[in-house]
C-alpha positions in Angstrom: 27.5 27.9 4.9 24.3 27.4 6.1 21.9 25.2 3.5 18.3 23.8 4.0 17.5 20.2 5.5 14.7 18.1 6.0 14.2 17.2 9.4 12.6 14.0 11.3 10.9 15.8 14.2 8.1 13.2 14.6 7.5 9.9 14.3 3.6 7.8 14.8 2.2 4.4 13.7 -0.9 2.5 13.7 -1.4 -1.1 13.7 -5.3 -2.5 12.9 -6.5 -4.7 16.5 -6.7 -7.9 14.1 -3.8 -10.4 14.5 -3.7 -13.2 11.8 -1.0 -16.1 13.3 0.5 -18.5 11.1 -1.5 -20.9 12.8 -4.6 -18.9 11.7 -3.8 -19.1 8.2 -3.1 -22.9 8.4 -6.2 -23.6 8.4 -7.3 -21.8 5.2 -4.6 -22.5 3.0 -1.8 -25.5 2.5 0.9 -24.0 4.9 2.2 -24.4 8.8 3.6 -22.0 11.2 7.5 -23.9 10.9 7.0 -23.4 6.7 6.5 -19.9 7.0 8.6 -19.2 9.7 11.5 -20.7 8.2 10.8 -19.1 4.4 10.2 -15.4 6.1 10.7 -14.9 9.7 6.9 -14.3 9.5 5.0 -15.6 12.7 2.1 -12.9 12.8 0.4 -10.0 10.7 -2.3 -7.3 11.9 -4.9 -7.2 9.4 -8.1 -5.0 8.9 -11.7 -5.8 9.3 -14.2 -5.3 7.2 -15.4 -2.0 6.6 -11.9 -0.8 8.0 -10.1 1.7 5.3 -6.3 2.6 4.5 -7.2 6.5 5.2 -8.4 5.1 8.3 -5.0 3.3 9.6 -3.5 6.6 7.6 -5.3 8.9 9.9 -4.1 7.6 13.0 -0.7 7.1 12.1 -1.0 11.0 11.2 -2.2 11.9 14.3 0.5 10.1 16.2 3.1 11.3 14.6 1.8 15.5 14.8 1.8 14.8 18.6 5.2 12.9 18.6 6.6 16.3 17.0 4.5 18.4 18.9 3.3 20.4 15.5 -0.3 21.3 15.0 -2.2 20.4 11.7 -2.5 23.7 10.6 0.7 23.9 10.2 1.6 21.4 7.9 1.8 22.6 4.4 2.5 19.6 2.1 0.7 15.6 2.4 2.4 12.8 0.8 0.6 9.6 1.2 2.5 6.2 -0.1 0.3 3.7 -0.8 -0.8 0.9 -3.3 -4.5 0.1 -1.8 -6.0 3.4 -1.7 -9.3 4.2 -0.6 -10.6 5.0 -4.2 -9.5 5.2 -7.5 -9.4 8.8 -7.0 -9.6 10.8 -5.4 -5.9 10.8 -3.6 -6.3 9.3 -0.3 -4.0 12.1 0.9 -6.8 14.8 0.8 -8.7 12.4 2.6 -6.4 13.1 5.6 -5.8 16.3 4.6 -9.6 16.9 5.4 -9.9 15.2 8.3 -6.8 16.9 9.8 -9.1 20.1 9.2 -6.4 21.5 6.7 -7.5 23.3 3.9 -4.1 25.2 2.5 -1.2 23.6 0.9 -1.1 20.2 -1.2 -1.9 16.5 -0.5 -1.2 13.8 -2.9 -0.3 9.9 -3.3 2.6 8.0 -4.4 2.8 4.6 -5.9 6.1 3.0 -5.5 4.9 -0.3 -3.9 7.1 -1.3 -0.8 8.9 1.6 -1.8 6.8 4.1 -1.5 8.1 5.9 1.8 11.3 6.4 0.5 10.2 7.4 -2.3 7.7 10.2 -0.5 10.1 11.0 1.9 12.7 11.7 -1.1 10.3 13.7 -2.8 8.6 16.0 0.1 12.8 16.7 1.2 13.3 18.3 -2.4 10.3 19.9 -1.9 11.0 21.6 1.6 14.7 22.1 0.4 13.4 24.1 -2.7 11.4 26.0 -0.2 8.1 25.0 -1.6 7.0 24.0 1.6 7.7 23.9 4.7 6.0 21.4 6.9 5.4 17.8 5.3 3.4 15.1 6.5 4.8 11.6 4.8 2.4 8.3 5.3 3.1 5.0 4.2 -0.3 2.9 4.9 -1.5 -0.3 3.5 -4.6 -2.4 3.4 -2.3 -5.2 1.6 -5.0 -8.1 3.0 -7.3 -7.1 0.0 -5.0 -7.8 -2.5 -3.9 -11.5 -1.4 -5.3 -14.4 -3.2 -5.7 -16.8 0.1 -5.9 -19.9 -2.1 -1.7 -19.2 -2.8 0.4 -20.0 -0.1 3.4 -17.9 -1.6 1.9 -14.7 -1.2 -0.9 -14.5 1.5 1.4 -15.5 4.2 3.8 -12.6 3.8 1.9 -9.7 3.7 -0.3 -7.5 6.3 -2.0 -4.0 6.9 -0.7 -0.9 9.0 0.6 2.6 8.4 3.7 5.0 9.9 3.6 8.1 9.4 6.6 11.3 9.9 6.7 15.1 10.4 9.4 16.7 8.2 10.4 20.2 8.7 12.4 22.4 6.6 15.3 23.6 9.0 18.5 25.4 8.1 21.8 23.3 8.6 25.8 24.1 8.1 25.7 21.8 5.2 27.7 18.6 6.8 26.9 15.1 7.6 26.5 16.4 11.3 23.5 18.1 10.2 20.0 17.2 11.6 17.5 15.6 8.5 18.1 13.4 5.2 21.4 14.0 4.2 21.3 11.9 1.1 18.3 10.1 -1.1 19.0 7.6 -3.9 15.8 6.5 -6.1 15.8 3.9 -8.4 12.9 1.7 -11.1 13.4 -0.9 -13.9 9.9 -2.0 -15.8 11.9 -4.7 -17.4 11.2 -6.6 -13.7 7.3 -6.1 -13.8 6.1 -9.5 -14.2 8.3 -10.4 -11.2 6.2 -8.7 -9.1 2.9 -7.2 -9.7 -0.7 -7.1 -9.3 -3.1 -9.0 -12.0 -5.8 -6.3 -12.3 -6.2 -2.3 -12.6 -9.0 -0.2 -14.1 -7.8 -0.1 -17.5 -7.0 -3.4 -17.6 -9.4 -5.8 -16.0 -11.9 -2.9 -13.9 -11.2 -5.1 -10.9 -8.6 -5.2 -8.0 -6.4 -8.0 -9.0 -4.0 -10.1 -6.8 -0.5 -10.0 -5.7 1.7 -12.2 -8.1 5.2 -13.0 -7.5 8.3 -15.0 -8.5 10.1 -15.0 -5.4 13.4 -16.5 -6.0 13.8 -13.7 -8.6 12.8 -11.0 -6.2 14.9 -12.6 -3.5 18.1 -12.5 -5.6 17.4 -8.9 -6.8 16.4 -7.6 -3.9 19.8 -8.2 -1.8 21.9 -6.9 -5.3 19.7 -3.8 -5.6 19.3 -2.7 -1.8 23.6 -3.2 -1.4 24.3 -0.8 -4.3 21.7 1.5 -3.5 23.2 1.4 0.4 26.7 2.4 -1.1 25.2 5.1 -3.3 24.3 6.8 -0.2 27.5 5.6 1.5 29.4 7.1 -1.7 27.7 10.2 -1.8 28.3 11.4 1.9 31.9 9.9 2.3 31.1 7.4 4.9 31.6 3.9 5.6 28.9 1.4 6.7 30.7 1.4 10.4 29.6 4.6 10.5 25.8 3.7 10.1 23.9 3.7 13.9 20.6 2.3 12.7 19.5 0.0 9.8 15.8 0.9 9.0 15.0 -1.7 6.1 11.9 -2.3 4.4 10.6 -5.8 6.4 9.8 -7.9 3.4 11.7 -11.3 4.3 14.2 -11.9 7.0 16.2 -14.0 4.6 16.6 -10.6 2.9 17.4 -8.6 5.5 19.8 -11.2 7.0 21.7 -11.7 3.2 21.4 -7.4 2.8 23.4 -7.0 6.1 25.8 -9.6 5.2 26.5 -8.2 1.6 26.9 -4.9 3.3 28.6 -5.7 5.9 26.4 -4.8 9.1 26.5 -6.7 12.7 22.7 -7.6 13.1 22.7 -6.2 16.4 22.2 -2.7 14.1 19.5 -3.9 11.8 15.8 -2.9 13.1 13.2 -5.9 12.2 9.6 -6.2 12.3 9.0 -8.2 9.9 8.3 -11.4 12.6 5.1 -9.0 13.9 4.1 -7.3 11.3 4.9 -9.2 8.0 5.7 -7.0 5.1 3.3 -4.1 5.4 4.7 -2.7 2.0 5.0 1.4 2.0 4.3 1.0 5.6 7.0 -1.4 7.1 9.8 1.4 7.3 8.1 3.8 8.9 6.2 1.8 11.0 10.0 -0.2 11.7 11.2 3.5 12.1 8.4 4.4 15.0 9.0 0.8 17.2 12.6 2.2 16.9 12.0 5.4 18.2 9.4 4.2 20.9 11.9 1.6 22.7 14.9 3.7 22.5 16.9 2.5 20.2 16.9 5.4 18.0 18.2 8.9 19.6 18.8 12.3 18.5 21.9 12.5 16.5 22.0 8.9 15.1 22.5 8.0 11.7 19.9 6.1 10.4 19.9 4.4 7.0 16.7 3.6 5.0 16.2 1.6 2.4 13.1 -0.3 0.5 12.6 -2.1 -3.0 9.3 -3.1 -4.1 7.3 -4.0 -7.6 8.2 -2.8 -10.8 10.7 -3.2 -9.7 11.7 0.0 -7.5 14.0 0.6 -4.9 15.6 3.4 -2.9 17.6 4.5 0.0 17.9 7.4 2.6 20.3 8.2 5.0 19.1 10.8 7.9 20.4 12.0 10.9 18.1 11.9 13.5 
């Protein structure tokens, strides 16, 4: 029977030129390389310069990934742009890159999940192309995260940094098995009870300013690597397969301690397990995908692999997505 999938057909990234060491940041705030190292796995970060925008990194991430699949801009249909540090309060950042990609048909909107947010838009633009809404999607996760850090805390400002991925998703028709090319599966999840965990101190209504990143991280930590194992055997569950089966881990780089207790819980040799997190630092809605495209560039990733998602972030949120590539 044949049934509609999303697929993967291109993949793009964009890093900003500015590399912040852990050295670098020693000498603004209380910390050394070894500390963050050892708390993280955290030894650089790219981070933009001033005057340097989110629909900026967005953009070229966009662009890569169009000429990864070999689609044109006109034909993309639908824009979903993950993000927490949008250009604006509005409009959507999306039609931002919708207009400079010279597309004027179809829809373009953002999505505020935090560090979840490209699950979360990838989950949402495959219902869309499976409904046959659309057709062509174009789902960014992109992040100017610097702007949010308070540089006078130590817990935060070492672990974050800036950068976007970006994929083409195509509505294709498959035979409606686990063989099939695209997501095969999405699980989404959110709790508010968890906000204070995690959030930013500011917002329009609230304080009309920006705010900064906040966080208890031993309660993140211990309900991250809970959240992310269920959510992984939802999708397991749900498409009758075991983690052996699993090619690729694609997670979202937020700590290595959490990636390393995740794959333990779940039971996955790290030899599978696709990390970033030492080079890029956790780039929020933009670590998958941006995991996803150094993946696909060095040849890890193939056609036909399975590849599973997954990504938790403030709120708290968390999802995954299993795809075959």
């Amino acid at each position: 029977m044949s049934v509609p999938r999303s697929v993967i057909t291109g993949v793009g990234s964009y890093l900003p030129k500015k590399i912040v060491t852990n050295d670098d940041l020693s000498k603004i705030v209380d910390t050394s390389d070894e500390w963050i190292v050892e708390r993280s796995g955290i030894r650089q970060r790219h981070m933009v310069e001033d005057g340097e925008k989110t629909s900026d990194l967005a953009l070229a991430a966009a662009k890569a990934a169009l000429a990864n699949a070999g689609v044109d801009a006109q034909d993309i249909d639908l824009i979903i742009m993950a993000t927490t540090t949008p250009d604006n309060t509005f409009p959507a950042t999306a039609t931002t890159i919708q207009a400079e990609l010279g597309i004027h048909h179809g829809a373009a909107f953002d999505l505020q999940a935090v560090c979840s947010g490209f699950v979360f838009g990838l989950s949402t633009a495959d219902n869309f192309l499976k409904a046959g809404q659309f057709k062509n999607a174009l789902v960014i996760g992109a992040e100017t995260f610097s702007r949010l850090l308070d540089f006078e805390d130590r817990t935060t400002c070492v672990l974050f940094g800036d950068g976007a991925g970006a994929v083409v998703l195509q509505a294709q028709e498959g035979e409606g098995t686990i063989e099939d090319r695209g997501v095969l599966t999405a699980h989404l999840h959110s709790d508010g009870r968890h906000k204070e965990k995690l959030y930013v101190d500011g917002g329009p209504s609230s304080t009309q300013s920006v705010g900064h990143v906040r966080m208890i991280g031993r309660d993140v930590f211990r309900h991250a690597v809970v959240n992310i194992a269920d959510v992984i055997n939802e999708a397991l569950v749900a498409t009758n397969l075991t983690i052996d089966d699993i090619d690729w881990f694609v997670p979202h780089q937020a700590n290595k301690r959490i990636l390393d207790g995740t794959a333990k819980r779940i039971g996955l040799p790290p030899e599978k397990v696709v990390m970033t997190v030492g080079e890029h630092g956790n780039t929020s809605a933009a670590s998958v995908p941006l995991a996803l495209s150094v993946a696909v560039a060095d040849g890890r990733i193939k056609r036909g692999d399975l590849v599973l998602l997954e990504a938790m972030g403030g709120g708290f949120t968390w999802g995954s997505a299993l795809v075959r590539w």
